[in-house]
C-alpha positions as CSV (number, residue, x, y, z in Angstrom):
1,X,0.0,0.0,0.0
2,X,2.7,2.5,0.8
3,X,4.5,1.7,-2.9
4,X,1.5,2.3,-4.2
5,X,0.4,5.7,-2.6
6,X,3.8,7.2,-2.6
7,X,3.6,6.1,-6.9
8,X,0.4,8.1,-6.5
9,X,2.0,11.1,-5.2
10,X,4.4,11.2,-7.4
11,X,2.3,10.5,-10.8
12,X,0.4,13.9,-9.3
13,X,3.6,16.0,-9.2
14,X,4.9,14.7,-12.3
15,X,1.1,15.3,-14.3
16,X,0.6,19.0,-12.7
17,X,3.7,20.6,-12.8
18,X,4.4,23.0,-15.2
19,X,7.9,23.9,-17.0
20,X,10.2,25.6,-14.7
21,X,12.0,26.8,-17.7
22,X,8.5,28.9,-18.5
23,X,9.1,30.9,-15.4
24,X,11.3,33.7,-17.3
25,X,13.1,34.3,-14.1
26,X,10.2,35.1,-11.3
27,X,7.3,34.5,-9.7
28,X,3.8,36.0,-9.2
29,X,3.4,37.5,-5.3
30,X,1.4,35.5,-3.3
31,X,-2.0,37.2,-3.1
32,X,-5.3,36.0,-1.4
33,X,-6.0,33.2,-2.7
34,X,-6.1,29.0,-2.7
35,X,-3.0,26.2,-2.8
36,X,-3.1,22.2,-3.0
37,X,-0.1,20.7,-1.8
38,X,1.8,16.8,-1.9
39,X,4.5,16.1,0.2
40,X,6.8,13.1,0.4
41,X,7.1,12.9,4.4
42,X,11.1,11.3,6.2
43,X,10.0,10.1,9.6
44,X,12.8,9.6,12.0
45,X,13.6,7.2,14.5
46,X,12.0,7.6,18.1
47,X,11.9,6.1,21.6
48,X,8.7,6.7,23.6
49,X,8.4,5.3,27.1
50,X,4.9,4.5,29.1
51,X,4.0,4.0,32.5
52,X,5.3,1.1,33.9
53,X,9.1,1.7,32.5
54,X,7.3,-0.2,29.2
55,X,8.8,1.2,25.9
56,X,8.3,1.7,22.3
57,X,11.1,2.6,19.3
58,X,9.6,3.3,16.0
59,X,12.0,2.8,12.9
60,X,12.8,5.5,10.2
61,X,10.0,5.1,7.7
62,X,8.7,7.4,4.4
63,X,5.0,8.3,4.2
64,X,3.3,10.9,2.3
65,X,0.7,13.9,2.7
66,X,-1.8,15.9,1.3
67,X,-3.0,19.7,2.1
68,X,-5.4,22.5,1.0
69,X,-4.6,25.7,2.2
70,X,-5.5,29.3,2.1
71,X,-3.3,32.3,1.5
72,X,-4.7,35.7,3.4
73,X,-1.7,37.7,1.9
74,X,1.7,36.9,0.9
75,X,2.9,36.4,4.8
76,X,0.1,34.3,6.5
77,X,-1.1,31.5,5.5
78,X,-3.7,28.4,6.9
79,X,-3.6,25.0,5.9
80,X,-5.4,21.7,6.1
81,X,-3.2,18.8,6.0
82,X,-3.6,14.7,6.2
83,X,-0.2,12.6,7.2
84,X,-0.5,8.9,6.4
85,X,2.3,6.6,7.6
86,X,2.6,3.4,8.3
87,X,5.6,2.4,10.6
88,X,7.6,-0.3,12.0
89,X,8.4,-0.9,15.7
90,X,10.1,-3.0,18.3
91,X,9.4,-2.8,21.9
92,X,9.3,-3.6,25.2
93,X,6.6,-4.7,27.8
94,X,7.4,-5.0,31.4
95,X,5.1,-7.0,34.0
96,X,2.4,-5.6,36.2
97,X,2.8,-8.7,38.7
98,X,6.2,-9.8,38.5
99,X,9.1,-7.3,39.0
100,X,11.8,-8.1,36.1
101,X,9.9,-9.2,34.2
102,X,9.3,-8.1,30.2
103,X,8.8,-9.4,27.1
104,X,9.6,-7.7,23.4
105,X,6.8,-7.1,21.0
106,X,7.2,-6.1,17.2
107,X,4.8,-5.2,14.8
108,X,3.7,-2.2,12.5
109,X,1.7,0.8,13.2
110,X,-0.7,3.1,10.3
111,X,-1.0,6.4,11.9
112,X,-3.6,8.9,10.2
113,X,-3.5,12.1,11.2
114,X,-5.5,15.6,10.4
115,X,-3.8,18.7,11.2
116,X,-5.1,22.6,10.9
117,X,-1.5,24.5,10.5
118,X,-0.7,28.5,10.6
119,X,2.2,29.2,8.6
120,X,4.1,32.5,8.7
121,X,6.4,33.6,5.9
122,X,9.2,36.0,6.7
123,X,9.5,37.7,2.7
124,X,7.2,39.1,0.8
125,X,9.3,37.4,-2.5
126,X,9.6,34.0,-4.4
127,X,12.1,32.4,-1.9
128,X,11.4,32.9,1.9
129,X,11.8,31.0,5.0
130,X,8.7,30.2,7.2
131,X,7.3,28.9,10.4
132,X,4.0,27.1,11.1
133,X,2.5,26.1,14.0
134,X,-1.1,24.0,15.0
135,X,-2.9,20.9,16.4
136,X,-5.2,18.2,15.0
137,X,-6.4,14.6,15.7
138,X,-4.7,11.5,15.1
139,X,-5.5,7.7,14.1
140,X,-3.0,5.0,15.2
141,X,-4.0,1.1,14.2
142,X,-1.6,-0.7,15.8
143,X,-2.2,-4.0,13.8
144,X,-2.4,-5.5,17.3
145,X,-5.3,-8.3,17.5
146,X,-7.8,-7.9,20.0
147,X,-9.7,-10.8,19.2
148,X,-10.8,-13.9,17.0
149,X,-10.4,-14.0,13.0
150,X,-14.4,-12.9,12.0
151,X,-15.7,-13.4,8.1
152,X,-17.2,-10.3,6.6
153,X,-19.5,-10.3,3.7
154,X,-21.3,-7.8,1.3
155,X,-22.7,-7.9,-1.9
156,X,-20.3,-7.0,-5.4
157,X,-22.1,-5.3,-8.4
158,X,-21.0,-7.9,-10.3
159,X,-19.7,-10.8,-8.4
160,X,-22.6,-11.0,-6.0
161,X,-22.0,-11.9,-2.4
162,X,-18.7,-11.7,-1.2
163,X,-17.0,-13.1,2.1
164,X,-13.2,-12.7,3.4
165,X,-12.0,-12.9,7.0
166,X,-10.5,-10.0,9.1
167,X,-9.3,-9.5,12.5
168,X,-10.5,-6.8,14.9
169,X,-7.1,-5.2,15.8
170,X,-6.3,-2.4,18.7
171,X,-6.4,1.4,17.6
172,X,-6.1,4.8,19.7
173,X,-7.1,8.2,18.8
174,X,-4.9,11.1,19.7
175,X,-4.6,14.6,20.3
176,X,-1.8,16.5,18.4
177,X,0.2,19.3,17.8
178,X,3.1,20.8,16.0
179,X,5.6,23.3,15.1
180,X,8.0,23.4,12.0
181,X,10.2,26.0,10.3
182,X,11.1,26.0,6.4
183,X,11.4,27.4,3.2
184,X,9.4,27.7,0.1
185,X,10.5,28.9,-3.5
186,X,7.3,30.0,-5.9
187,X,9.5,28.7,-9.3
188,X,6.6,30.2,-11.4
189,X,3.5,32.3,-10.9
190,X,1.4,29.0,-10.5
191,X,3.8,26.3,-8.7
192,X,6.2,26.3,-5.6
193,X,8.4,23.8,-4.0
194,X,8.4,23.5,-0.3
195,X,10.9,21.8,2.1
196,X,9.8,21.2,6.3
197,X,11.4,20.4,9.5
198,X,8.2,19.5,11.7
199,X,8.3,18.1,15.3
200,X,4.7,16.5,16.0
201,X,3.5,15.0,19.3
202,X,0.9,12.7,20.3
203,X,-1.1,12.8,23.4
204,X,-1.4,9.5,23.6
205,X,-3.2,7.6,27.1
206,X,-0.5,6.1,29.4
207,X,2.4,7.7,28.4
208,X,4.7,9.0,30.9
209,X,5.5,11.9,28.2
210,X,4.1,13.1,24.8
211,X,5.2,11.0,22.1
212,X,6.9,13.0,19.6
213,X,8.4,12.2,15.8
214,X,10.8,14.7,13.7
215,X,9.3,14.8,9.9
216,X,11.3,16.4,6.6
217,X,9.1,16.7,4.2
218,X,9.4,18.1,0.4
219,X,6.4,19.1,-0.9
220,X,5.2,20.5,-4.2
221,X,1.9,23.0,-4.2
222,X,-0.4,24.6,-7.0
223,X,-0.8,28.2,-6.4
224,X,-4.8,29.4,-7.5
């Protein structure tokens, strides 16, 4: 699935954008107006530890994202952006009744996450650094059953009834927020490129501090 968003993303960025070579050496200024953004997303690696001295370490991974955002002049800007990732991790469970005790779980997570962002841009010109700020709401399936195998059916159009098996599997839902700082070059009066350092965290039940992952994303946006 994450081949095959990611060769989504990029099929977008490589359909939309227009000749660099047709800028003729500047860019528009920003006025009011609408953008629609990809970004490829780098998570790095983190360590987050839970009551109980219980521990979880989340690999490196790539994911991708998708935004809509609003420009109120060329400085200030609001965006709605959707993070999908899908991770893997390695951990570490310690014992509730018997001191010493722990065992090591792995698996892989698919976090899901809607964020309203602020962004500030420090030039009124085609190349300027930024910062952004905001919060949202996140979705974390931990692929961890919770109970049996089940069948599911429903009825296909054209194949008629249809039954495969799933497994009910643990998920939480999580307050977030972030901050990031960047820079963003409009190339020509209707496309800009945009590279982002963002620091998220999760408040996520049980945790003895907010979970938090660094993110570089490059990004490509359609100015309107």
């Amino acid at each position: 699935m994450k081949i095959r968003l990611l060769g989504i993303v990029a099929a977008a960025a490589a359909i939309l954008t227009p000749s660099i070579g047709s800028a003729q050496g500047s860019a528009a200024s920003r006025e009011p107006g609408f953008e629609f953004g990809v970004d490829v997303l780098y998570q790095l690696t983190a360590t987050s530890h839970f009551d109980g001295g219980s521990r979880l370490k989340t690999d490196d991974d790539i994911g991708a994202a998708m935004y809509f955002g609003y420009r109120f002049n060329p400085k200030l800007e609001l965006n709605f952006i959707l993070d999908w990732n899908d991770v893997n991790y390695d951990g570490e469970l310690n014992s509730a009744s018997f001191p010493g005790l722990s065992a090591r779980v792995n698996g892989d997570m698919e976090t899901f996450a809607f964020r309203v962002n602020g962004v500030y841009n420090f030039i009124d010109g085609p190349l300027t650094p930024f910062i952004s700020g905001g919060i949202g709401y996140s979705w974390i399936d931990t692929n961890i059953p919770t109970g049996q195998v089940q069948v599911g059916c429903w009825w296909d159009p054209w194949w008629g009834q249809i039954c495969t098996p799933y497994q009910p599997t643990k998920s939480i839902d999580a307050f977030t927020y972030q901050a990031g700082l960047g820079a963003r070059w409009d190339i020509t009066d209707y496309f800009t490129m945009r590279f982002t350092y963002e620091h998220s965290w999760f408040d996520v039940p049980r945790a003895t501090s907010a979970p938090g992952w660094d993110q570089f994303k490059v990004g490509a946006v359609w100015r309107f």
